[in-house]
C-alpha angles and dihedrals in degrees: 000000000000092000084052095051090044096056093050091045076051097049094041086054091051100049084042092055093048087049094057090045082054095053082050108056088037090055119130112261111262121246133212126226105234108206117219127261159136110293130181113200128196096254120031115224103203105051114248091015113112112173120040117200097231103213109227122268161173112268121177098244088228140025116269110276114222085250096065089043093054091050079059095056094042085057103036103042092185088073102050112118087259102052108040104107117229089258088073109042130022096238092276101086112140094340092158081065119102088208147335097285095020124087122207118289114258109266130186085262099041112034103165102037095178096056085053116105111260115235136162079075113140119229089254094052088050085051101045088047092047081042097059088038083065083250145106140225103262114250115253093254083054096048095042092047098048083042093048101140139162100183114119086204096051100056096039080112089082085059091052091051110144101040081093094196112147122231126246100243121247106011112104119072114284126240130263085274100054091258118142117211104357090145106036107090128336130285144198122271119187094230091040082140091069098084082071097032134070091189147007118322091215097044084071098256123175117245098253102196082196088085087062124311107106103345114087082167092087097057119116094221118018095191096062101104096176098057082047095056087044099053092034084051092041086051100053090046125111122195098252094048110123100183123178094241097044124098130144138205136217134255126194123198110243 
């Protein structure tokens, strides 16, 4: 009787334990409180203004793993890799995928697949999964200011550019600000079209290639390689790209 009671105290305990494993792995992913500040970007977006204030905000701490994003298809059907018309993605959505409720298959180089970054995800399909998180792509300012880094070793990633391995988020050491991943492969910015543009696409505004395109003399710093290979690769996107090396993260307004 006792032995019986015990095994079932023993079993409880158990499922209780994988239950709590389960919660775990299925935990929102944390965000950092970004603390407002000055900040100088490489391009200015508005011409002869040099230094921005960056209001505080809400930043995911790491990039969106293929598993949570996964949670997001199984919920939203219209998103899954079969069912995204062509308008929305260029062909290449979600291609490392074995299916549209199945993630790549662990490999030597890859163990834990799920826990990878997902990237090949369209700028629709990042702002429909921050959207149903109650929460939103950060804008570009945003991004550059909570990535702002002077470490050689910490950007070396925009010399590697090609492997298109995604990171395991969350992994590396985070910055100064407590932000996991902000240099180890590109992301999605909501604005990402304001490289190209002064003003408001849909005010009407004129492409001004002195933002970018062709002028590296109005750069702040013209020997940060890094800023260069993110506002050369942000200028060159599309909305329905879905690229290898291409993820994205959520921010939230205070």
């Amino acid at each position: 009787m006792f032995r019986q009671v015990n095994r079932l105290v023993f079993q409880a305990v158990l499922i209780g334990g994988l239950g709590l494993l389960l919660q775990a792995a299925q935990a929102p992913v944390e965000m950092v409180k970004v603390p407002a500040g000055v900040f100088t970007p490489q391009f200015s977006p508005r011409p002869g203004q040099k230094d921005f204030q960056v209001k505080s905000f809400w930043l995911d701490a790491r990039p969106v793993n293929r598993a949570e994003f996964l949670e997001f298809v199984r919920k939203y059907p219209q998103w899954r890799r079969s069912q995204v018309p062509p308008l929305f993605q260029e062909g290449n959505y979600l291609a490392d995928w074995q299916g549209d409720l199945s993630l790549p298959l662990p490999s030597q180089e890859v163990k834990q697949p799920e826990l990878q970054a997902v990237t090949g995800v369209s700028w629709m399909a990042a702002r429909a999964y921050c959207d149903a998180q109650k929460k939103r792509l950060p804008k570009l300012l945003e991004w550059e200011y909570a990535a702002d880094e002077t470490d050689p070793e910490k950007l070396s990633w925009y010399s590697l550019v090609g492997i298109g391995i995604p990171v395991q988020a969350g992994v590396a050491a985070p910055n100064q600000k407590g932000i996991y991943d902000l240099h180890h492969m590109y992301e999605w910015v909501d604005d990402f079209n304001q490289v190209i543009m002064t003003n408001d696409s849909r005010e009407g505004a004129e492409k001004d290639n002195q933002l970018f395109c062709g002028n590296s003399g109005s750069a702040t710093d013209r020997m940060n390689y890094a800023a260069f290979t993110r506002y050369a690769f942000w200028s060159s996107l599309h909305p329905s790209y879905t690229l290898k090396n291409l993820g994205f993260r959520c921010a939230r307004d205070l």
